[in-house]
N, C-alpha and C positions, 0 to 999 in steps of 0.2 A: 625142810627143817622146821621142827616144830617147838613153841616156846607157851611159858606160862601167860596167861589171861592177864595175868598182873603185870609183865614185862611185856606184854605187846602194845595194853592200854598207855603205860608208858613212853615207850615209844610212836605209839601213834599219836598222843599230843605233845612227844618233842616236837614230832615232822609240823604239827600246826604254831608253831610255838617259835616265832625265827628268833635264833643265837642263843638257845637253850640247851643244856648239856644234861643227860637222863642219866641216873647213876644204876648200872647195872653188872653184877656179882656173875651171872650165868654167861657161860662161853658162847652158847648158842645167841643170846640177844645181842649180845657183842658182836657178834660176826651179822647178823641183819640189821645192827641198828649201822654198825661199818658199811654195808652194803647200802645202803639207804643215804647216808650220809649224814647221819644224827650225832653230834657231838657226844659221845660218853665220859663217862668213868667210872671206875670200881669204887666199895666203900673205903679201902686202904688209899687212893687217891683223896677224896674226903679228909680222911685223917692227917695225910699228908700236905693237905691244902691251908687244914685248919693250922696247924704246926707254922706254916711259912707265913701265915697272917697273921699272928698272934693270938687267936684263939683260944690256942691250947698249951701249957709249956712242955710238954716232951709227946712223942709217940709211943716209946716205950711200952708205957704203963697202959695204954690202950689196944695197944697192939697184944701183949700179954693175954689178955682178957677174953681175946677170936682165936678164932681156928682159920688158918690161911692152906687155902689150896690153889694150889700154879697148877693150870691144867697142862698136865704132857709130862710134868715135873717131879713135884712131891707136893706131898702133903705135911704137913706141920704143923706144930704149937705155937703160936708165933712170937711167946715169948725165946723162943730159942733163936729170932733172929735179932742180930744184933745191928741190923741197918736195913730198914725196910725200904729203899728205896729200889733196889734193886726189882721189885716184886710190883710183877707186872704193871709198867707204866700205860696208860691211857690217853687217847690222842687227845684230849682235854679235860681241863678242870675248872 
C-alpha cells in the first residue's frame, strides 16, 4: 500500500514522537498509521475537537465550507449534514 510523501513523513515522526496524534484525511495512511500504532485523526475530528474545547462556537459553518468523503459511503457537501459526528470517528484526538 502506497501513500503520499507528505503523509508518510507524517507519520514517520509520529512513530518518533511518543503520545502524538498525526492528522490524516487519506484512507490509505489511516490504515498504516493503524497498522503501526500511531494515534490519528481526520481534519473533521480537529473541527470536532475544537468545538468540544471551546475554540470554535459551532461546526456547522465550517463544516459547510469542505467537501466530506466517507470512504465506502458517499460523498457530500457537508453543509447538507446536519450533525457531523456521525462521520468517521478516529481512534484519537
Amino acid at each position: 500500500m502506497q501513500i503520499d510523501k507528505g503523509e508518510s513523513s507524517a507519520i514517520a515522526l509520529a512513530l518518533e514522537t511518543p503520545e502524538s496524534t498525526v492528522i490524516l484525511d487519506d484512507y490509505r495512511a489511516r490504515k498504516i498509521a493503524e497498522q503501526l500504532g500511531v494515534n490519528y485523526t481526520g481534519t473533521i475530528g480537529v473541527i470536532i475537537r475544537a468545538k468540544i474545547i471551546g475554540v470554535i462556537p459551532a461546526i456547522k459553518p465550517i463544516l459547510s465550507k469542505i467537501k466530506v468523503k466517507i470512504p465506502g459511503i458517499l460523498t457530500m457537501h457537508s453543509g447538507d449534514v446536519d450533525h457531523p459526528l456521525g462521520v468517521g470517528a478516529a481512534p484519537a484526538l
